[in-house]
C-alpha positions in Angstrom: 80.4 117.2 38.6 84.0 116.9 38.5 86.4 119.1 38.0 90.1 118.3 36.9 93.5 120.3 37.4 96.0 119.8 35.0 94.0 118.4 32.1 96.0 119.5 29.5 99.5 118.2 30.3 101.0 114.8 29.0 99.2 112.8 32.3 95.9 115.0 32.3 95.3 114.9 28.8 95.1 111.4 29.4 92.9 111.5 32.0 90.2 114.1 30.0 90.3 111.4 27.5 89.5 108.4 29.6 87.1 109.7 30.9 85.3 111.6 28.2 85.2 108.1 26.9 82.9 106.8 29.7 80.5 110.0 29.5 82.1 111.3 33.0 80.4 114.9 33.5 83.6 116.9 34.1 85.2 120.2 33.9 89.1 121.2 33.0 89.5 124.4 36.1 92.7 126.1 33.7 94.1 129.5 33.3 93.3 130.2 29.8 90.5 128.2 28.4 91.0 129.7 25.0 94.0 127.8 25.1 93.4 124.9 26.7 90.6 124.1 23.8 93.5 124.2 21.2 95.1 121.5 23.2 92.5 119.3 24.3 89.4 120.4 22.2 86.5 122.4 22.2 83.9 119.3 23.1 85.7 120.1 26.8 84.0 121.9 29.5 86.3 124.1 30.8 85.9 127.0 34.1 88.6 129.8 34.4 91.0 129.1 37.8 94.2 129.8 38.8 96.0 127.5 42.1 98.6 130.7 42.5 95.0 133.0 42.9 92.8 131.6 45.7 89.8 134.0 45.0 89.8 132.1 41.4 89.8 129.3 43.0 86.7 129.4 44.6 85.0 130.4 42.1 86.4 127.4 39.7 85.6 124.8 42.4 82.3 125.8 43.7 79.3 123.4 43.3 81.9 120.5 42.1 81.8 117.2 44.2 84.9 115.4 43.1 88.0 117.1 42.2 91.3 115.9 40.8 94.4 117.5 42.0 97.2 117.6 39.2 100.5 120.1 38.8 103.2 120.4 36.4 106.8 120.2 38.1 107.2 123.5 39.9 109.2 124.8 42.6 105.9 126.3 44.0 104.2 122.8 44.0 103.2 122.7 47.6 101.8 125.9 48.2 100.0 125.9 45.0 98.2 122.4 45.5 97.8 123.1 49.5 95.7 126.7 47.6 93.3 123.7 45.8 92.9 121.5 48.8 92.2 124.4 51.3 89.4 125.6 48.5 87.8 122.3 47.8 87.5 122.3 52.1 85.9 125.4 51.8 83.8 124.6 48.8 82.7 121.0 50.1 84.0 119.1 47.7 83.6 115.3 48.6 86.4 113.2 47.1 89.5 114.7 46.1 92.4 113.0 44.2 95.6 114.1 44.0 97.8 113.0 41.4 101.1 112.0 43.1 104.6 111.0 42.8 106.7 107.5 41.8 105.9 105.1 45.0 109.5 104.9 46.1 110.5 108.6 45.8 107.3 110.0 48.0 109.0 110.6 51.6 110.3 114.1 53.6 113.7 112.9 53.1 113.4 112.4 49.2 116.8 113.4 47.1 114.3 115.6 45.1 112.5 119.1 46.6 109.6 118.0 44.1 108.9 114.4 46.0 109.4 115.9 49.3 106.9 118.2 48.4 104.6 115.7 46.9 105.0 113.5 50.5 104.0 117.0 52.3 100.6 117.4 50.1 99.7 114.2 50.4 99.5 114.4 54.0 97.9 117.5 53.8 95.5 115.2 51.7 94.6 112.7 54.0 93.9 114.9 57.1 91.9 117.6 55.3 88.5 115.5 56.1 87.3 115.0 52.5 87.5 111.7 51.1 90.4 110.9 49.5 92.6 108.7 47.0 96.0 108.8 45.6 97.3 108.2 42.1 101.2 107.7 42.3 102.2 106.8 38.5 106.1 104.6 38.1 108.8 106.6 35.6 106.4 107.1 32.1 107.4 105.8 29.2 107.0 109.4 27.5 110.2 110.3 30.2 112.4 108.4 27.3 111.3 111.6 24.7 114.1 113.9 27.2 116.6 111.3 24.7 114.7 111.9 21.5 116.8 114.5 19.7 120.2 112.9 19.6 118.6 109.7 18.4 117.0 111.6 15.6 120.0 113.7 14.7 123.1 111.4 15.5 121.5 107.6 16.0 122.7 108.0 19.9 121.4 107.4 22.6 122.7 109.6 25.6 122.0 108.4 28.8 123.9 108.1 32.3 121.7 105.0 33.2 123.5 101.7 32.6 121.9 99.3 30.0 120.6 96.8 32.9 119.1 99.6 34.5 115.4 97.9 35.6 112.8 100.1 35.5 108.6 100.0 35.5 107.8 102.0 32.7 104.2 103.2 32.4 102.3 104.1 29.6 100.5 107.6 30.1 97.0 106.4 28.4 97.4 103.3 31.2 97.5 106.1 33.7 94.4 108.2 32.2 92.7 105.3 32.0 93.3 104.2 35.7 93.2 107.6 37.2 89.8 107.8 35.6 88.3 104.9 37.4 89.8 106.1 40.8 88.1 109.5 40.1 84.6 108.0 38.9 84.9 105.5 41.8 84.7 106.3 45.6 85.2 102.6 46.9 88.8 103.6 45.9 88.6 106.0 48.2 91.3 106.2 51.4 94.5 104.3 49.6 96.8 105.2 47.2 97.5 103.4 44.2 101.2 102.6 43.0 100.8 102.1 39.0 103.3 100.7 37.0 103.8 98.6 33.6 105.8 95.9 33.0 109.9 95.6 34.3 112.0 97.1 31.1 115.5 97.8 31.3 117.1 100.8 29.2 118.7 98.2 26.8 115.4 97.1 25.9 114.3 100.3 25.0 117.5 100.7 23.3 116.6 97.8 21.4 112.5 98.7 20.7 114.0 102.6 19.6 116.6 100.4 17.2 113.6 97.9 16.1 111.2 100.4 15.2 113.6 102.9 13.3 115.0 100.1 11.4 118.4 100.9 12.4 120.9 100.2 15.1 121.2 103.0 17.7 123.9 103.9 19.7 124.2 103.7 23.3 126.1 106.7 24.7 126.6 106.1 28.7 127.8 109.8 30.4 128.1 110.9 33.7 125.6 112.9 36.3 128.0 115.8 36.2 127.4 115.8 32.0 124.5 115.0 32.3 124.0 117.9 34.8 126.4 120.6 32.7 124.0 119.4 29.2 121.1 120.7 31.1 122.2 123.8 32.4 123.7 124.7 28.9 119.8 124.3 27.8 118.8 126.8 30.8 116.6 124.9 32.4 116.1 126.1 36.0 118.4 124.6 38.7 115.4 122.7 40.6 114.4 121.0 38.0 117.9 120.0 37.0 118.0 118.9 40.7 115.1 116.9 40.1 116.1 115.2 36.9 119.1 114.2 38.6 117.5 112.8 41.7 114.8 110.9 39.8 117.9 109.5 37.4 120.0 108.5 41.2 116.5 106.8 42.1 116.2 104.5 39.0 119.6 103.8 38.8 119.8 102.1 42.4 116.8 99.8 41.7 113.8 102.3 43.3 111.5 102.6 40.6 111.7 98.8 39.7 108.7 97.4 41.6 105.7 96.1 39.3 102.0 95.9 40.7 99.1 94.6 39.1 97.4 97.9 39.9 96.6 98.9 36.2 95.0 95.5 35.8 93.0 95.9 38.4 91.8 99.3 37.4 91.1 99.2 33.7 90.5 95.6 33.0 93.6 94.8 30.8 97.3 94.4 30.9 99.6 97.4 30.9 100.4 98.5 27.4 103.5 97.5 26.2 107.2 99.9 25.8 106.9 98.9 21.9 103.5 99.9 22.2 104.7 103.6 22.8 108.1 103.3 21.5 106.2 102.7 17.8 103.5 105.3 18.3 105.8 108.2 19.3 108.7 106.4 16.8 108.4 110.6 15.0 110.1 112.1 17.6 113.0 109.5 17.7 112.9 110.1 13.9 111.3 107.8 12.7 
């Protein structure tokens, strides 16, 4: 059986779905299944575990042979995926994928604590003597909703990243899909794959925001600094802000512009298209 961290999040939700719909025996390990049903459905298999509680954690992951490691943003990110790792040693788990970072931003020396963190599990991943894969997902398309709300409310668009700002959007249900084929599939086994949709720049998702509104949207270029002072005025917590700010540093100078064929490869079509999400999620913009 399989058994999946962070199945109820933007990326794993994806994943439960994909592979729900090859008739993968799995189980979501979460803190509150009650919960977690609301979210992703009661069809799901679910077992109680916590990565912050390691006597949970054996009990979540015992008798499971493949498990896939994903966590939300969090400032205690290592220690709580090097908690699943050290678990799935002890419960002899055989292939383990961790759901990683953008390619370019996974090193020690990364401008964000949250990539250098994701380069320190990682390694934890390939010398823990299971089997093992890596998922690193490009910038998601769903990153564009953190600009929703002025677009709905003023028709602007508020961004620090320059209009020919290149970046390799991915759609999340391209990265359930090929995250589930990794997981179901231990030839993948030993490499990490870099997954990425089609080069965009922001101006065309100015222009697919615009297109599928039916109305001309306003491009708003601001600072770091504002960009920084709009997010501590909305309390969010200074690593994350940190991290936001990075990742925005990151695209802006080109790194999260490389395209792969890698989502081809691993579902068996194209990457979906940015008006492809841009039209689906076209509520939130106000729409």
């Amino acid at each position: 059986m399989i058994g999946i961290f962070g199945g109820t999040g933007v990326t794993g939700s994806q994943v439960v779905k994909a592979l729900k719909a090859r008739g993968a025996d799995f189980t979501c390990i979460v803190r509150d299944p009650e919960a977690a049903k609301v979210k992703i459905g009661e069809d799901i298999k679910f077992r109680t575990g916590d990565l912050s509680d390691k006597e949970s954690l054996k009990k979540a992951i015992d008798g499971l042979e493949t498990l896939f490691l994903l966590t939300g943003h969090s400032p205690m990110l290592k220690d709580l995926e090097f908690n699943a790792i050290e678990a799935a040693k002890d419960a002899g788990v055989s292939y383990l994928v961790k759901a990683s970072g953008s390619e370019k931003g996974i090193r020690p020396d990364a401008p964000s604590k949250i990539t250098q963190m994701h380069y320190h599990i990682e390694e934890a991943v390939k010398s823990c003597g299971i089997k093992w894969a890596i998922t690193r997902p490009n910038y998601f398309m769903s990153n564009l909703m953190s600009m929703a709300e002025p677009i709905a409310k003023m028709g602007k668009l508020i961004t620090p990243f320059p209009l020919d700002t290149g970046i390799s959007m991915i759609h999340p249900a391209d990265v359930g899909e090929a995250s589930a084929e990794v997981i179901l599939n231990q030839d993948y086994a030993g490499d990490a794959y870099f997954m990425t949709g089609a080069l965009v720049t922001i101006g065309d998702a100015l222009n697919e925001i615009s297109k599928a509104l039916g109305k001309d949207i306003e491009y708003v270029n601001v600072t770091l600094e504002q960009m920084e002072q709009a997010m501590l005025e909305k309390n969010m917590p200074d690593w994350l802000v940190a991290h936001a700010l990075a990742l925005t540093e990151i695209c802006t100078n080109g790194g999260m512009a490389g395209v792969t064929d890698w989502v081809n490869k691993l579902t068996g079509h194209p990457p979906k298209t940015l008006s492809e999400w841009v039209n689906s999620s076209k509520a939130a913009f106000g729409g």
